[in-house]
C-alpha positions in Angstrom: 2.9 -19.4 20.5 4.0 -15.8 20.4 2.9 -13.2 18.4 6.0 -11.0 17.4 5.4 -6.9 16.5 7.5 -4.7 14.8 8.2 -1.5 13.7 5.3 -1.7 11.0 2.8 -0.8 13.7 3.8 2.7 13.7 4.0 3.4 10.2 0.6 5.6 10.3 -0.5 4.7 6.8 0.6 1.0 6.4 0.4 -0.5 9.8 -2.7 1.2 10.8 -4.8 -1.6 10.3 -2.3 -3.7 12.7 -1.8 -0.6 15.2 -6.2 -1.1 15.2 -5.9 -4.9 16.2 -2.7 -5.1 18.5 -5.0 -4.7 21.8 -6.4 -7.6 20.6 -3.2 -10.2 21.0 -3.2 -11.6 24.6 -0.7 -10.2 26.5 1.3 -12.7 27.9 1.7 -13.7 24.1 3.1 -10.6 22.7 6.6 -9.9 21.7 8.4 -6.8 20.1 11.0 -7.2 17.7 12.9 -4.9 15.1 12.8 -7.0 11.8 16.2 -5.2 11.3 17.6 -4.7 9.2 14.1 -3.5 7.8 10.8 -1.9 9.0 12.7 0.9 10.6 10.1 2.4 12.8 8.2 5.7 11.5 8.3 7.5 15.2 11.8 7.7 15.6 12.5 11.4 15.7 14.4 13.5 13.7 17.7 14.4 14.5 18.6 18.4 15.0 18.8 20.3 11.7 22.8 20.9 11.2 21.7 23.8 9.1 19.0 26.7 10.8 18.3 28.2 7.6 17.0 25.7 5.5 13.5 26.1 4.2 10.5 24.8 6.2 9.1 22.6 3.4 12.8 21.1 3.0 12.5 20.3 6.4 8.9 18.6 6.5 10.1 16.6 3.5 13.5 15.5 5.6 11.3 14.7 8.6 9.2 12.5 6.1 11.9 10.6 4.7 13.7 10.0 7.4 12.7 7.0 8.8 13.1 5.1 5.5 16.7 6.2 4.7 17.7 4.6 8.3 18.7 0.9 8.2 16.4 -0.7 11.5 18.9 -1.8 14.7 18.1 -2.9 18.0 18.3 0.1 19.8 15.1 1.3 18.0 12.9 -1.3 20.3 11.8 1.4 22.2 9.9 3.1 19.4 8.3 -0.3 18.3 7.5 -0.1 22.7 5.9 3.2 22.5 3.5 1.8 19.3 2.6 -1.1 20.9 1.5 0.4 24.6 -0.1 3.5 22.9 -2.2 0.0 21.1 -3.1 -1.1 24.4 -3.7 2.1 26.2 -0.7 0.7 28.9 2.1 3.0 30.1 5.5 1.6 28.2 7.2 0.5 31.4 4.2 -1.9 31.7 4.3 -3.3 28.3 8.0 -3.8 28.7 7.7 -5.9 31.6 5.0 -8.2 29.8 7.5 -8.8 27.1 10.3 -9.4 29.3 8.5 -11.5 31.0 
């Protein structure tokens, strides 16, 4: 049996409880996954502004509400990789090798 995570463990206020047990899954049972096309990760950054001038508190709200108005894809594994080795205090190359593996 496998134990599949996804982007939920890096939503700060939702998956925190998961992000505080993830170290705990054996790791020759743990997989990553996107659950696309939902559960977009939350640390996927922002792209550039397209505008300089916009206001700052614009800005901190686009930053916030960015991560729900993208629909989840594949290529976001990598952010789902960064959550789950920050879990299990591992560098990312390590934790992708143990769910390549």
């Amino acid at each position: 049996m496998y134990i599949g995570i996804t982007g939920w463990v890096s939503d700060p206020r939702r998956g925190r409880h998961l992000h505080d047990i993830v170290h705990l899954i054996p790791q020759d049972r743990i997989m990553i996954e996107t659950d696309a096309p939902f559960l977009t990760p939350f640390n996927i950054p922002s792209p550039p502004q397209q505008h300089q001038q916009q206001h700052s508190e614009q800005q901190q709200q686009h930053t916030q509400q960015q991560p729900k108005r993208r629909r989840n894809e594949a290529a976001y594994l990598p952010y789902v990789l960064q959550s789950v080795a920050e879990c299990y205090g591992l560098p990312e190359e390590d934790v992708a090798q143990l769910t390549t593996n």
